[in-house]
C-alpha positions in Angstrom: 63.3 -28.9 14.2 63.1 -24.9 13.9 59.6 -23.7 15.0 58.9 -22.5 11.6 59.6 -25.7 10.0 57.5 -27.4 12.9 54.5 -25.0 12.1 54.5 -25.9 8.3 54.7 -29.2 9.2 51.9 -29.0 11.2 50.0 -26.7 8.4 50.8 -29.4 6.0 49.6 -32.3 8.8 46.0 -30.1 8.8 45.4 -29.4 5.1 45.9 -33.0 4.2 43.9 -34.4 7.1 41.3 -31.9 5.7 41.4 -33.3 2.3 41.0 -36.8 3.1 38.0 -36.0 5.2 36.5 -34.1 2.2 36.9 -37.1 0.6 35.7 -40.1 2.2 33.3 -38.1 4.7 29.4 -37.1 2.8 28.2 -33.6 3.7 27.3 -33.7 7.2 23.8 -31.5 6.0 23.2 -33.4 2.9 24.8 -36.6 3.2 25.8 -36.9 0.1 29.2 -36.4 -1.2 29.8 -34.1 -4.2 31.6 -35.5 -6.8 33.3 -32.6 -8.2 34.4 -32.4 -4.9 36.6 -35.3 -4.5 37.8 -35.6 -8.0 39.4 -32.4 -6.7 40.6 -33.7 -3.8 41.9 -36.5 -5.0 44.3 -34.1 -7.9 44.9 -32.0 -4.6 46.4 -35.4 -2.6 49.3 -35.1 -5.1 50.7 -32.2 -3.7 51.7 -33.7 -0.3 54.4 -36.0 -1.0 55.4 -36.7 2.7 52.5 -38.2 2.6 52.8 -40.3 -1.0 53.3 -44.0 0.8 49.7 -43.3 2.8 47.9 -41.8 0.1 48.7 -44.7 -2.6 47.3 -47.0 -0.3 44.3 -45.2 0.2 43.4 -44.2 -2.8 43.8 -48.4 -4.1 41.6 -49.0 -1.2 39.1 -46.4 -2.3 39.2 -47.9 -5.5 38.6 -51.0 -5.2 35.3 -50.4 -2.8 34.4 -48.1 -5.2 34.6 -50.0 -8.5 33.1 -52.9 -6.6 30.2 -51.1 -5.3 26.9 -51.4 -7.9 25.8 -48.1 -7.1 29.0 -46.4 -7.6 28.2 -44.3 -10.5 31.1 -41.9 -11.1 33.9 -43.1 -13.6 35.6 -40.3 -13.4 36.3 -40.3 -10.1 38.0 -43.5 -10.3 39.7 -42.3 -13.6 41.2 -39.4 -11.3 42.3 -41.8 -8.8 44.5 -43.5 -11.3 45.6 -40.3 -13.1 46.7 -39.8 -9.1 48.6 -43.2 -8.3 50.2 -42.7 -12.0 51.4 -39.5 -10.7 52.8 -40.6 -7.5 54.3 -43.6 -8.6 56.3 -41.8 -11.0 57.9 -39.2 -8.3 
Protein backbone atom coordinates (compact mmCIF):
# COMPACT_ATOMS: atom_id res chain seq x y z
CA UNK A 1 0.00 0.00 0.00
CA UNK A 2 1.19 3.60 -1.17
CA UNK A 3 1.91 5.83 1.84
CA UNK A 4 -0.86 8.08 0.88
CA UNK A 5 -3.37 5.41 0.77
CA UNK A 6 -1.85 4.11 4.14
CA UNK A 7 -2.30 7.68 5.70
CA UNK A 8 -6.08 7.91 4.64
CA UNK A 9 -6.54 4.76 5.83
CA UNK A 10 -5.28 5.55 8.96
CA UNK A 11 -7.28 9.10 8.84
CA UNK A 12 -10.33 7.11 8.13
CA UNK A 13 -9.24 4.37 11.15
CA UNK A 14 -9.21 7.81 13.63
CA UNK A 15 -12.29 9.64 12.56
CA UNK A 16 -14.45 6.56 12.96
CA UNK A 17 -12.84 5.49 16.26
CA UNK A 18 -13.68 9.05 17.27
CA UNK A 19 -17.29 8.70 16.30
CA UNK A 20 -17.92 5.64 18.09
CA UNK A 21 -16.47 7.08 21.20
CA UNK A 22 -18.80 10.19 20.87
CA UNK A 23 -21.22 7.85 20.87
CA UNK A 24 -21.22 5.35 23.51
CA UNK A 25 -18.76 7.42 25.91
CA UNK A 26 -20.91 10.47 28.23
CA UNK A 27 -19.08 13.77 28.47
CA UNK A 28 -16.18 13.17 30.59
CA UNK A 29 -17.16 16.85 32.48
CA UNK A 30 -20.82 16.29 32.50
CA UNK A 31 -21.42 12.71 32.24
CA UNK A 32 -24.10 12.87 30.38
CA UNK A 33 -24.33 12.18 26.81
CA UNK A 34 -25.99 14.69 24.41
CA UNK A 35 -28.46 13.45 22.33
CA UNK A 36 -28.19 15.61 19.46
CA UNK A 37 -24.92 14.38 19.64
CA UNK A 38 -25.20 10.88 18.78
CA UNK A 39 -28.18 11.03 16.48
CA UNK A 40 -25.36 12.72 14.53
CA UNK A 41 -23.01 10.30 14.99
CA UNK A 42 -24.92 7.71 14.35
CA UNK A 43 -26.02 9.45 10.44
CA UNK A 44 -22.16 10.16 10.37
CA UNK A 45 -21.30 6.08 10.83
CA UNK A 46 -22.79 5.68 7.36
CA UNK A 47 -20.13 7.30 5.67
CA UNK A 48 -17.41 4.68 6.51
CA UNK A 49 -18.33 1.69 4.69
CA UNK A 50 -15.12 -0.34 5.38
CA UNK A 51 -16.40 -0.32 8.29
CA UNK A 52 -20.34 -1.38 7.49
CA UNK A 53 -20.08 -5.20 8.87
CA UNK A 54 -18.83 -3.56 12.50
CA UNK A 55 -21.04 -0.83 12.65
CA UNK A 56 -24.35 -2.98 11.89
CA UNK A 57 -23.49 -4.93 14.66
CA UNK A 58 -23.05 -2.26 16.93
CA UNK A 59 -25.55 -0.23 16.31
CA UNK A 60 -28.27 -3.65 16.84
CA UNK A 61 -26.45 -3.99 20.04
CA UNK A 62 -26.94 -0.42 20.96
CA UNK A 63 -30.40 -0.87 20.20
CA UNK A 64 -31.40 -3.37 21.88
CA UNK A 65 -29.76 -2.06 25.44
CA UNK A 66 -31.25 0.89 24.55
CA UNK A 67 -34.91 0.03 23.82
CA UNK A 68 -34.65 -2.30 26.75
CA UNK A 69 -33.42 0.22 29.18
CA UNK A 70 -36.62 1.99 31.24
CA UNK A 71 -34.92 5.11 31.39
CA UNK A 72 -33.97 5.34 27.85
CA UNK A 73 -35.93 8.24 26.86
CA UNK A 74 -34.88 9.22 23.30
CA UNK A 75 -36.99 7.67 20.37
CA UNK A 76 -35.35 9.31 18.08
CA UNK A 77 -32.14 8.17 18.61
CA UNK A 78 -33.24 4.68 18.10
CA UNK A 79 -35.34 5.89 15.08
CA UNK A 80 -31.85 7.19 13.59
CA UNK A 81 -30.27 3.92 14.36
CA UNK A 82 -32.64 2.20 12.06
CA UNK A 83 -32.79 4.98 9.42
CA UNK A 84 -28.74 3.87 9.72
CA UNK A 85 -28.93 -0.09 9.43
CA UNK A 86 -31.67 0.61 6.60
CA UNK A 87 -29.04 2.52 4.96
CA UNK A 88 -26.23 0.15 5.23
CA UNK A 89 -28.12 -2.84 4.50
CA UNK A 90 -29.05 -1.48 1.32
CA UNK A 91 -25.34 -0.64 0.05
Amino acid sequence: MKDHARELQFKEFEAYHRLVKELVAPDPDSKSTWIDRQGAVVFELRNFPRYHEYTERMLKALREKWSSDPDFKWPRLLKEIDLTLAHIENQ
